[in-house]
Every structure is written in C-alpha cells, then in structure tokens.
N, C-alpha and C positions, 0 to 999 in steps of 0.2 A: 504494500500500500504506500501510495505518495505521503511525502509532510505534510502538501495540500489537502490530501486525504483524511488527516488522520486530525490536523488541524479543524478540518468541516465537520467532522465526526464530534471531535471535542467542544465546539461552540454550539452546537446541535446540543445535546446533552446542559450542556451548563445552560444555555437559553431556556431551555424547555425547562432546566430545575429552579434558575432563578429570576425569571422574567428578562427580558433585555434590557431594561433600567438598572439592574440589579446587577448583568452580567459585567465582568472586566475585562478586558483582552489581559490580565493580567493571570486570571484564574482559567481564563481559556489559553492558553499557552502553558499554565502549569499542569490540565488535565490534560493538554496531549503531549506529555512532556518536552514541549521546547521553550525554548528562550521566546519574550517578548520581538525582539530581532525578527528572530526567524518568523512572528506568525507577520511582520510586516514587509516581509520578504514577497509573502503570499498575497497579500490583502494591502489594501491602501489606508483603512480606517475599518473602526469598528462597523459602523453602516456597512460598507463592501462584502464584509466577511457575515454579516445579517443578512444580506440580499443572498449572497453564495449558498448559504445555507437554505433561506427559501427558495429557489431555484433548484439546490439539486441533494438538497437532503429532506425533501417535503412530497409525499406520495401526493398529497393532493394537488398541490402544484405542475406534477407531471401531468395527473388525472386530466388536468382542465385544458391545459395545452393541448392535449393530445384531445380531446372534446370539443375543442373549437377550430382542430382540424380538421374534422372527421363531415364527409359531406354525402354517406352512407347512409340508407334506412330514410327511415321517415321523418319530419320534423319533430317531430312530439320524442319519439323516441332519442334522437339528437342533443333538445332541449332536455330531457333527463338526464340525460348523460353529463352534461354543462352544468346543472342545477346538483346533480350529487356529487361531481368534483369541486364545486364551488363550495356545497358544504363540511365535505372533508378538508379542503383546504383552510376555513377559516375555522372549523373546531381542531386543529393542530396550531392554528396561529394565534387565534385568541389569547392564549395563555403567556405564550411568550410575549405580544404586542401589548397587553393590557395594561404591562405597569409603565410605560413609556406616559401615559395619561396622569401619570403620578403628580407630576413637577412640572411645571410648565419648562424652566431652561431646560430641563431634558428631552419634552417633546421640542422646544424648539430647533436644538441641534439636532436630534433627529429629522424633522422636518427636514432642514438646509441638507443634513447627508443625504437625504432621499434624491432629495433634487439634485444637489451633485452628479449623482451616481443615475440620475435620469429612471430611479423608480419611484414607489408609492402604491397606496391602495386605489387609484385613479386607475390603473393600468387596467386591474379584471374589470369594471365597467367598460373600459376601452375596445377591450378584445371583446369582450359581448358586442358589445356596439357594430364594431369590423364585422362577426359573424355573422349578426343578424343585417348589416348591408348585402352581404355577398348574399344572402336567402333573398334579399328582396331584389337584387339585382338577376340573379337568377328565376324571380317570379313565384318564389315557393313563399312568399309574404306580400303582403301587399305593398306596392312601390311608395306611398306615401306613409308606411307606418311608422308611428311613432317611435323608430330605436332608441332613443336615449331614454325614454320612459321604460320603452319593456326592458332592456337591461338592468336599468336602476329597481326595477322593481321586482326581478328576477334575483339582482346579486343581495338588493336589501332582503329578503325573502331568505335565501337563504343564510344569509349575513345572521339575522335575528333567529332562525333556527337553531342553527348553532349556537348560539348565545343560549338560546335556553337549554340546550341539552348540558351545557358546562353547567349550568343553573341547577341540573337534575327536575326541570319541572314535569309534574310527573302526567297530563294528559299532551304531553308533546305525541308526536306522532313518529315515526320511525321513519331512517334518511331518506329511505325507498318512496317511502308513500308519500312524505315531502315534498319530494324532489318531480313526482310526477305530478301531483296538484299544480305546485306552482307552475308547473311548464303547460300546464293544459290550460290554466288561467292566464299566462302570457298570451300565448298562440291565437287565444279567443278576441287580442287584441291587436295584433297580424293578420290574421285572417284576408284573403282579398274576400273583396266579395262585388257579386256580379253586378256587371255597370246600371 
C-alpha cells in the first residue's frame, strides 16, 4: 500500500472518530505513522486531504458518481439509484461534516479550503442538475422542467433522510423505500406531458 494510501486510510478513520473540526493533521499523520512532513508531501492542507478522502474512501461517493452516469433502465429506476447513493453518501458524511458547524472560524476556513480546492456541498446539487439536463435534452423529461428545483428537492430529501436515520427516528422509512418515493415524487414533476 502507498503512504498516500495509508495516509487516506488514516484520516478516514480519525475523521469519522472525531469529526473534522476535531481532527488534526497532526493525529492523522500519527495514526498512519508518519511525520506531519510527509502527510504534506501528499496533501496541500487539511481541506485537500478531506476532499481525498470523500472522493475515494467514501462508498457512497462512488455510489452516486457512478449513478449519474449511468443512462441505462428506466428513469424512475435511475433516479433510485441517485436518490440511494445520495443517501448513503450523506449518512457516512454527516458525522464527520457536523462538527465543522461548531465554530464559526472553523466553518469559515473551511469554507475558503473548499473553494480553494474548487469543492463543496454545491457540487451533488450540480451533478443532479447536469443529469437531469442531459434527460431533458434527451426528451426523457420535459424540456422546460424545473432542474434546479427537482434536484434541490431530490438531494434535500435525501439530505434530511439521512439526518434522521443518525437521529435513530424510529417511523423513518428504510433507504430502499426512501429512495424510490422521492424519485417517483420528483419524476411526477419532469414528466412531459402532451402538448
């Protein structure tokens, strides 16, 4: 395994134990044992090596990539597929992004690294957005439907599902059956319909 490797592995791990407010690059470089140096060798700033980590030590992150690829099957079934990667994605980030809300100078730097580094939680609205153009450009949605509402209302959906599942609230619904309501509630506002 790479240093890079084992570096992502270790920030993963500390993130998830102590929030990213909480985490140091100093304590992430001790649990993968190397020097502070070295994990700046890898990484530019903590932001970088946060972003690294949700890119490609985050199954749901893959999930949803690979679900706003995909131009296979039916739309309903598509939109499920984006709607349960979306919520795997933010009940594994929840935990780690929550305490960043702690302090405001530390959401602030936060903030500034995101931009830096040209990410943010803007992007999974964005990629909704992109996909459901390329449906309506292809005619499989209506050409004037409102994408930036069905995404926002698709990712908030799942956004607050997740939320309450970390909640443990207990007449939640299961990700499956979630995940297909909201997509059948979106679609109903895509829909063409005949002139």
């Amino acid at each position: 395994m790479s240093t890079r490797d084992v570096i992502l592995d270790a920030a993963a791990a500390v993130i998830r134990d102590r929030g990213l407010a909480n985490a140091t690059t100093r304590q992430i470089a001790t649990t993968a044992g190397f020097s502070e140096a070295t994990l700046y060798k890898h990484f530019a700033d903590k932001v970088d090596l946060m972003l690294a980590v949700l890119r490609e030590r985050n199954s749901g992150f893959t999930e949803l990539g690979q679900a706003l690829e995909d131009t296979t099957g039916d739309l309903e079934e598509r939109l499920v597929a984006v709607a349960g990667a979306a919520i795997a994605f933010f009940s594994v980030n929840f935990p780690m992004l929550a305490s960043i809300f702690s302090d405001r100078a530390i959401l602030h730097g936060h903030k500034e690294g995101l931009h830096k580094h040209g990410g943010g939680p803007h992007l999974v609205n964005e990629a909704v957005i992109g996909y459901l153009r390329r449906e309506a450009s292809a005619g499989r949605i209506a050409a004037d439907a409102d994408v930036y509402a069905a995404a926002a209302l698709l990712v908030g959906a799942c956004m607050q599902h997740a939320f309450l599942g970390l909640m443990d609230w207990s007449d939640r619904r299961d990700d499956e059956a979630a995940a297909r309501s909201f997509a059948r509630t979106v679609i109903r506002g895509l829909e063409v319909h005949p002139g």
